[in-house]
Steps between C-alpha positions, in 0.01 A plus 500: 500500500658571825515298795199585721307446868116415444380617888273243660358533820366326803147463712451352814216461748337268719524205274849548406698668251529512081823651304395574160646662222196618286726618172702252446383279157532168499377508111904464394635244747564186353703322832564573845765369767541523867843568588698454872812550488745297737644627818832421397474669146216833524593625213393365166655702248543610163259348276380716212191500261512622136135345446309458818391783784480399854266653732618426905256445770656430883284230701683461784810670650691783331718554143715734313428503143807604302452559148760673197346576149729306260725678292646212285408208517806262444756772689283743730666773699652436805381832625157446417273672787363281703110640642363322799191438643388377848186297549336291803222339602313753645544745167223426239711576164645327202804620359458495105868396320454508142678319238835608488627530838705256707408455847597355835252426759680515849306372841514726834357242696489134605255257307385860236273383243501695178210437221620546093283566243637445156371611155694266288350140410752220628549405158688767451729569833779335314538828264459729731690396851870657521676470781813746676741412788302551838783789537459638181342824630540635843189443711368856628461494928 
């Protein structure tokens, strides 16, 4: 499976305003997190995922999703390609990472908010998490 947008959308009228994203299933997602990154550090980078997908929803704010598809595991390529994908508050999308991909979730603004939706039980994180120098892959923009 290849990495993938599911393409919400948004509704407004005199009541206010709903973002939705009508496709995405919640009938895998064991976990989910909230992430912020700091102002001082706004990139959080490389974490990869033999096991568990991640599916990236923006909140508040704005992010660059970099993700590489894994090539090896204990010794990846250095020249891996990085893809990137830019999210904010006022899209209405999830990006879709599955299993096998290392990602870095980078904030374009002050005080972003950025929602995860995992697939793997916690039980099992400890198997799955690996984890590359934040410079391991050159960040795309």
């Amino acid at each position: 499976m290849n990495p993938k947008i599911i393409q919400g959308g948004n509704f407004s009228d005199h009541r206010g305003s709903i973002s939705f994203v009508n496709d995405f299933s919640f009938k895998e997602i064991e976990r989910f997190y909230i992430i912020s990154n700091s102002d001082k550090n706004p990139v959080r980078a490389w974490q990869g995922h033999k096991l568990d997908a991640k599916n990236f929803y923006c909140l508040s704010g704005a992010f660059k999703i970099h993700f590489v598809k894994i090539d090896n595991w204990e010794n990846p390529s250095p020249d891996l390609v990085v893809e990137t994908v830019e999210v904010s508050e006022s899209d209405s999308k999830i990006v879709h990472i599955p299993a096998g991909y290392a990602n870095a979730i980078e904030s374009l603004k002050k005080d972003s908010k950025l929602i995860s939706f995992s697939t793997l039980p916690l039980a099992r994180v400890s198997e799955d998490d690996v984890r590359y120098p934040s410079d391991y892959w050159k960040l795309n923009g």
